[in-house]
N, CA, C and O of each residue as an XYZ file, in Angstrom:
488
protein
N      27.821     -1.688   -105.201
C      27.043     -1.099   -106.275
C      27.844      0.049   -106.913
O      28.439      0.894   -106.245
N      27.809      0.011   -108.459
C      28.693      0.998   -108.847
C      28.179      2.261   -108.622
O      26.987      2.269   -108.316
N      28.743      3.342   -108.686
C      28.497      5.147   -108.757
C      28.106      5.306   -109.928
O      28.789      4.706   -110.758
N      27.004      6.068   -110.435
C      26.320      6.498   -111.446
C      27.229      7.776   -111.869
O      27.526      8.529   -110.941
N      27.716      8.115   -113.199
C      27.579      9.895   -113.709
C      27.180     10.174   -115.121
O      27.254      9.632   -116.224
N      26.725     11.263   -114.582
C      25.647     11.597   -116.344
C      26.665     12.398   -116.853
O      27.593     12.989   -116.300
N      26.348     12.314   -117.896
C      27.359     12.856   -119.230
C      26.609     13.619   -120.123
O      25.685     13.071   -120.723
N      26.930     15.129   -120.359
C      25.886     15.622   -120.866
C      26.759     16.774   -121.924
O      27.210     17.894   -121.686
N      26.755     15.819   -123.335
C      27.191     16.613   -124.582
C      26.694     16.390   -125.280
O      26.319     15.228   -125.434
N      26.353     17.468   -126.220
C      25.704     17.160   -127.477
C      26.601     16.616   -128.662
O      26.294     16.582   -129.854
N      27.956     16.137   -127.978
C      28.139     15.199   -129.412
C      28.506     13.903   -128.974
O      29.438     13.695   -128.197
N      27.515     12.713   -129.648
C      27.312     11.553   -129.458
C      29.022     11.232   -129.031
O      29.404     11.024   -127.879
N      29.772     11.248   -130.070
C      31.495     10.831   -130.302
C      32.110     11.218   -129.073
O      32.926     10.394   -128.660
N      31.936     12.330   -128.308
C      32.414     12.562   -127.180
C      31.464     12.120   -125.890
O      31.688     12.764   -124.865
N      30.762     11.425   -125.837
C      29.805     10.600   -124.840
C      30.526      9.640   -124.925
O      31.438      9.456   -124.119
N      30.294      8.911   -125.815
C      30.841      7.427   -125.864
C      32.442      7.456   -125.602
O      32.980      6.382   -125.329
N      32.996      8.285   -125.652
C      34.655      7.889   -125.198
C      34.647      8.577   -123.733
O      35.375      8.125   -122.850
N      33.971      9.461   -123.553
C      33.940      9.633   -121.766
C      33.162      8.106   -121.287
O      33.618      7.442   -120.355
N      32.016      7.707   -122.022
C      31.550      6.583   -120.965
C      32.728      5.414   -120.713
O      33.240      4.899   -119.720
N      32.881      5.273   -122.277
C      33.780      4.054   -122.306
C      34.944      4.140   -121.314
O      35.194      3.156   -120.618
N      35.650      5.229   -121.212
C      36.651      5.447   -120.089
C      35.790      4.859   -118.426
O      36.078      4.010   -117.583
N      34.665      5.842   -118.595
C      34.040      5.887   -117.361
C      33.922      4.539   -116.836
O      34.420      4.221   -115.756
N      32.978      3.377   -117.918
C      32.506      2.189   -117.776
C      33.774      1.301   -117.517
O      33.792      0.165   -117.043
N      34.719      1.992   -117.891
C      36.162      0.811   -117.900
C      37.041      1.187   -116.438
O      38.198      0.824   -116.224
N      36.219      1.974   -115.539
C      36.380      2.529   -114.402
C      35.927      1.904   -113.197
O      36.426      1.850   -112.073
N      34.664      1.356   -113.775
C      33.722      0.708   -112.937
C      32.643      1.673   -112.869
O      31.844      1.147   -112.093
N      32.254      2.576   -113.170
C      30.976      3.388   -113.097
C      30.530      3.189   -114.087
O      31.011      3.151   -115.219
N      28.753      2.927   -113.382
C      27.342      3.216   -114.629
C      27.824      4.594   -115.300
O      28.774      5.311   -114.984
N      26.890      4.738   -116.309
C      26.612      5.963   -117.102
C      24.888      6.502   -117.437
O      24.004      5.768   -117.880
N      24.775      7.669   -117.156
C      23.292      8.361   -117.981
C      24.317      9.152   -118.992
O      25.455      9.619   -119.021
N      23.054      8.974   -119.862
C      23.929     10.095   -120.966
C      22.342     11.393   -121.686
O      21.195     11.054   -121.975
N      22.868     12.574   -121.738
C      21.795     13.774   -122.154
C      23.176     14.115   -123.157
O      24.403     14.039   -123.090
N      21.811     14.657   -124.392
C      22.387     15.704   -125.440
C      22.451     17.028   -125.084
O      23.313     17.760   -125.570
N      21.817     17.335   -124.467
C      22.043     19.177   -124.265
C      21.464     19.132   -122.777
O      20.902     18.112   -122.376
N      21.592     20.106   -122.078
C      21.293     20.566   -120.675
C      19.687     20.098   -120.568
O      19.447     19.210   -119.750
N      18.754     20.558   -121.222
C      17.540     20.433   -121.392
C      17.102     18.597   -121.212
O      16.420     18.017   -120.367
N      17.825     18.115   -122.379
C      17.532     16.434   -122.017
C      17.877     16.167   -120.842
O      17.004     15.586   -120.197
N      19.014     16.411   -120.210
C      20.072     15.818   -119.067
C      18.869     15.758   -117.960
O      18.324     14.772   -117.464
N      18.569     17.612   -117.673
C      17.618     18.005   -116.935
C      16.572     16.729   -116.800
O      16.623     15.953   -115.846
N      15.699     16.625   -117.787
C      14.874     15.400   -118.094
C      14.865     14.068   -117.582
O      13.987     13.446   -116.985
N      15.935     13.778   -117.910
C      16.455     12.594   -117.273
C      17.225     12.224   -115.409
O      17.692     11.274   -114.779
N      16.944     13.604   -115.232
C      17.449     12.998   -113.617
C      16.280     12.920   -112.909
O      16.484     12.198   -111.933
N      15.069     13.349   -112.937
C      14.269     13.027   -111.949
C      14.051     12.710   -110.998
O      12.976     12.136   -110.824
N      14.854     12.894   -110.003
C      15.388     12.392   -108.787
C      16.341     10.866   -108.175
O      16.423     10.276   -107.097
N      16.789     10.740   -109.204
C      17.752      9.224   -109.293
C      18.319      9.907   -108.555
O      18.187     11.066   -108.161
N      19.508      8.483   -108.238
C      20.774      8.333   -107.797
C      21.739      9.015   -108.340
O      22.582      8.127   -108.209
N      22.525     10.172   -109.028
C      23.515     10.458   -109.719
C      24.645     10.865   -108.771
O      24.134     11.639   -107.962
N      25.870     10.714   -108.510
C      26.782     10.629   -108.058
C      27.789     11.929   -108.036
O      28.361     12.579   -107.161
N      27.656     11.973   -110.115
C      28.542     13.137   -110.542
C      28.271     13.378   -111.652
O      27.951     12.459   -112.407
N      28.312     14.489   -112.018
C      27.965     15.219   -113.842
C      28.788     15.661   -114.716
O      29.142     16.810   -114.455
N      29.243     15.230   -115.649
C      30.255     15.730   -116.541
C      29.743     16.612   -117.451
O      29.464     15.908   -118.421
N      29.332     18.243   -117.810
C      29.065     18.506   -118.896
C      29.778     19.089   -119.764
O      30.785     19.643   -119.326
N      29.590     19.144   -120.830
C      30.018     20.228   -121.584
C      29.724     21.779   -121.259
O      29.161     22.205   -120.251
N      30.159     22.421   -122.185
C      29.873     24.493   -121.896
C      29.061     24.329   -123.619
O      27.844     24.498   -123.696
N      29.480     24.160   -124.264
C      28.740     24.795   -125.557
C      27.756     23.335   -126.023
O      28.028     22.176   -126.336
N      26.629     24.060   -125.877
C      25.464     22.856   -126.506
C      23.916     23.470   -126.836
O      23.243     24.047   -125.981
N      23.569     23.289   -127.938
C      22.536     23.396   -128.453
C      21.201     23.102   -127.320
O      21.054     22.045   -126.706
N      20.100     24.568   -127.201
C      18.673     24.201   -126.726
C      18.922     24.641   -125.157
O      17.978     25.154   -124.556
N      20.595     24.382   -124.270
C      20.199     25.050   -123.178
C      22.266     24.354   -123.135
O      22.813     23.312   -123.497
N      22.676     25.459   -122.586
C      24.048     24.950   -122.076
C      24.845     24.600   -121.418
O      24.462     24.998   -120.317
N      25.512     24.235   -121.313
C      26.282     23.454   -119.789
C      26.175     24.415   -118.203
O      25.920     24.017   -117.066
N      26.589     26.236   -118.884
C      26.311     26.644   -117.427
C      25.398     26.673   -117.146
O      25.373     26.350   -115.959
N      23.785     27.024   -117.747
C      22.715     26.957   -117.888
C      22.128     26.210   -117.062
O      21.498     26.654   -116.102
N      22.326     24.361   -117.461
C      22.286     23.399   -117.073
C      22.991     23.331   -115.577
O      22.385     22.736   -114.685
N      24.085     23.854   -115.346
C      24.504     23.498   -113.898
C      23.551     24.502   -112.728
O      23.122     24.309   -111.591
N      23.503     25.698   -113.756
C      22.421     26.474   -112.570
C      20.925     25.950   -111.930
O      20.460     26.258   -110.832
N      20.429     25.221   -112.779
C      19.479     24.747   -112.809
C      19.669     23.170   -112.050
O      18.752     22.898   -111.276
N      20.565     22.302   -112.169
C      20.497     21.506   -111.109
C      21.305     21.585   -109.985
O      21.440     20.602   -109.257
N      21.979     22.868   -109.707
C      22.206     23.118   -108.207
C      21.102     24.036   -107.840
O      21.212     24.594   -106.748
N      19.963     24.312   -108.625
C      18.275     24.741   -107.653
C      17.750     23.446   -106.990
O      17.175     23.386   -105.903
N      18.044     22.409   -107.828
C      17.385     21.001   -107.474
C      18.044     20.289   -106.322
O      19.185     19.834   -106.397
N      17.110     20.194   -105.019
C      17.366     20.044   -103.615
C      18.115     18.399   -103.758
O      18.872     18.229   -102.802
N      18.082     17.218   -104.677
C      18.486     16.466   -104.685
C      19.947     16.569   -105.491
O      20.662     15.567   -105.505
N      20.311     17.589   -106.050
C      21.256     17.367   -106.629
C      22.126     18.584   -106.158
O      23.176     18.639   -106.798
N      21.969     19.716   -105.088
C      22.312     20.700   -105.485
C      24.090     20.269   -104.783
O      25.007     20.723   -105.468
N      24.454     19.559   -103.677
C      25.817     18.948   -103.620
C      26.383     17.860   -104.632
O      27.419     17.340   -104.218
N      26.011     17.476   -105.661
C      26.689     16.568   -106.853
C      27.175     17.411   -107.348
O      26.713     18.470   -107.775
N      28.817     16.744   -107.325
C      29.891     17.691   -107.628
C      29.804     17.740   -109.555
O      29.411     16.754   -110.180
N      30.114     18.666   -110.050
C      30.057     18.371   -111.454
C      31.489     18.857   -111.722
O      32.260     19.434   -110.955
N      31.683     18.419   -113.213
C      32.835     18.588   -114.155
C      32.561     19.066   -115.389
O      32.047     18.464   -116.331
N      32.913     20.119   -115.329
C      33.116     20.847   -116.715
C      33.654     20.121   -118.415
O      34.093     21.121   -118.983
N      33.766     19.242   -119.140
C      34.595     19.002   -120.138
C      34.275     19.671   -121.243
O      33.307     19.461   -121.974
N      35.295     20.665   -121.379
C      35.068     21.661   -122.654
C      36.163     22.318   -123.620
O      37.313     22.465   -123.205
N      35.713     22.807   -125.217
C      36.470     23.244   -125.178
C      37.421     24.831   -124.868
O      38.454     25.309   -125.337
N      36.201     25.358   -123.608
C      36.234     26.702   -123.226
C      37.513     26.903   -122.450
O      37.715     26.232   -121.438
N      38.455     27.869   -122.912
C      40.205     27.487   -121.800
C      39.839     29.104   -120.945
O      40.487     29.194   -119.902
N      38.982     30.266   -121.217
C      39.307     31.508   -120.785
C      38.706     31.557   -119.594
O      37.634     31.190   -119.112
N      39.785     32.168   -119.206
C      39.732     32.202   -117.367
C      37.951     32.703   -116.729
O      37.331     32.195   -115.795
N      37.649     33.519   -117.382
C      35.931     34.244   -117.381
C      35.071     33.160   -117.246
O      34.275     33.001   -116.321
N      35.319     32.136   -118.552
C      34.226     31.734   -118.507
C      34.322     29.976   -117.421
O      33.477     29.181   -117.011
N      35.749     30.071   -117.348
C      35.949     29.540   -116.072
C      35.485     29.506   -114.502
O      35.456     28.514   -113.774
N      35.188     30.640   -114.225
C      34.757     31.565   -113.330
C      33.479     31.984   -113.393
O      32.890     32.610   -112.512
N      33.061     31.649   -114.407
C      31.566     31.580   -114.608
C      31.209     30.198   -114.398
O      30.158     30.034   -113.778
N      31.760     29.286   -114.724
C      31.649     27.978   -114.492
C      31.439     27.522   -112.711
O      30.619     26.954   -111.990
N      32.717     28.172   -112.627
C      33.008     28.015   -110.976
C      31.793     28.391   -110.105
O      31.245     27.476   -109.491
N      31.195     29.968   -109.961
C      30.624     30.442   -109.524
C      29.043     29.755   -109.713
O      28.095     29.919   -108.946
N      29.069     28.917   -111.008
C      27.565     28.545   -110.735
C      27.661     27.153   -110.306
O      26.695     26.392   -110.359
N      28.868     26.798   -109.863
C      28.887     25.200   -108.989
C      29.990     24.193   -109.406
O      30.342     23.212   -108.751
N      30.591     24.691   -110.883
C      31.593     23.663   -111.126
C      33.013     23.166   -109.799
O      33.878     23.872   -109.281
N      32.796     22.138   -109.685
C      33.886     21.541   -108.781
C      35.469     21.309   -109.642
O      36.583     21.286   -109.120
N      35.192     21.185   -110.806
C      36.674     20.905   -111.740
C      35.834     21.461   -113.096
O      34.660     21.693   -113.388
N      36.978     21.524   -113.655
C      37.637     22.186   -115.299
C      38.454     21.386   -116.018
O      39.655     21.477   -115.766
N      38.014     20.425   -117.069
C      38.686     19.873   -118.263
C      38.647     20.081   -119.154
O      37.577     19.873   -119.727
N      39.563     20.532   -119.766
C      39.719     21.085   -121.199
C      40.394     19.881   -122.222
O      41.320     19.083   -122.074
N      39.383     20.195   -123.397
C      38.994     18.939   -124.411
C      40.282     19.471   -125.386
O      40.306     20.696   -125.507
N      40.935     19.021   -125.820
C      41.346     17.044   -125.721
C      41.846     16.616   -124.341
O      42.657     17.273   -123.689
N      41.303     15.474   -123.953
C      42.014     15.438   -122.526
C      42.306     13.877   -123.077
O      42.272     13.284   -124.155
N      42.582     13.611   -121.820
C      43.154     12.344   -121.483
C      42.632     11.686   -121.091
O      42.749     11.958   -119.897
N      41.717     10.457   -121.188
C      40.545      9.744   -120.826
C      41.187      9.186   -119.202
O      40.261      8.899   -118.443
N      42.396      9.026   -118.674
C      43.374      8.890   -117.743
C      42.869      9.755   -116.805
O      42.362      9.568   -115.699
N      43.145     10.924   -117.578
C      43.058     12.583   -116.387
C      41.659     12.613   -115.995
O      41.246     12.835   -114.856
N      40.817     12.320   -117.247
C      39.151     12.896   -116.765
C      39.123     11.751   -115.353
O      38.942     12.304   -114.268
N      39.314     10.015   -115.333
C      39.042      9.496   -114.303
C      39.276      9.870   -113.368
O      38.428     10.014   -112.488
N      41.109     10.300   -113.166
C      41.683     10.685   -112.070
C      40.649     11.274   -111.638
O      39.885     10.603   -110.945
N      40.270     12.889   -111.952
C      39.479     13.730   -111.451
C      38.137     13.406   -111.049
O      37.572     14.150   -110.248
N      37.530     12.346   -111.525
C      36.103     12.084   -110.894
C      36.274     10.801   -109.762
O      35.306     10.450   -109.087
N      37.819     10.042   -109.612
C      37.632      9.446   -108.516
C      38.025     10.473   -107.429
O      37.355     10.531   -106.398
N      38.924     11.163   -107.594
C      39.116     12.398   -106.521
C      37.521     13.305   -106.546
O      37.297     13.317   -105.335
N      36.957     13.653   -106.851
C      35.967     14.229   -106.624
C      34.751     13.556   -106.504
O      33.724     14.234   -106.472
N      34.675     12.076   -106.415
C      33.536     11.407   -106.033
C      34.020     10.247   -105.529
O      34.528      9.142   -105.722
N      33.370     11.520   -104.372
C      33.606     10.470   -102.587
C      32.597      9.344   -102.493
O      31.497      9.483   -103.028
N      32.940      8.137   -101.784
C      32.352      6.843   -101.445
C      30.801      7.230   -100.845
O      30.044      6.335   -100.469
């Protein structure tokens, strides 16, 4: 059975080329527009791993990660940052509220996999 990861940006154009990488990986996909939908949509599923963004309309990526490492089903799903935030601060703000990795946009649809098969264990 494949590994599920939600993808959570508010721009459609950058969903669809993380899934498409993702799906051409062998992993399902959920997909949320802003922290707030994402939130919405996990309800206690299966999710594996979370890719979000940092800047998004209605509630934001760190926002969003604080809030599902409160959630007892999710609070070990490793997440991934993809953004275009590079400063070490808000890195470290990232870190500190649970991020497991840091990708900085434009990436390499190559690199983002690498990093989510290394960070999502069997």
């Amino acid at each position: 059975m494949a590994k599920t990861i939600m993808i959570v940006d508010d721009s459609a154009s950058m969903r669809r080329v993380v899934g498409i990488a993702l799906k051409g990986a062998g992993y399902d996909v959920l997909e949320g527009c802003d922290g707030k939908d994402a939130l919405g949509k996990l309800k206690g599923q299966k999710v594996h791993m979370i890719i979000s963004d940092v800047n998004m309309p209605v509630m934001d990526g760190i926002a969003f990660l604080k809030a599902v490492k409160q959630m007892p089903t999710y609070k070990f799903t490793p997440v991934i940052m993809l953004t275009t935030e590079s400063a070490d601060e808000k890195k470290r703000e990232g870190q500190a509220a649970g991020a497991r990795a840091w990708v900085v946009k434009p990436f390499q649809p190559e690199q983002l996999v690498s990093a989510v098969q290394r960070l999502c264990l069997p």
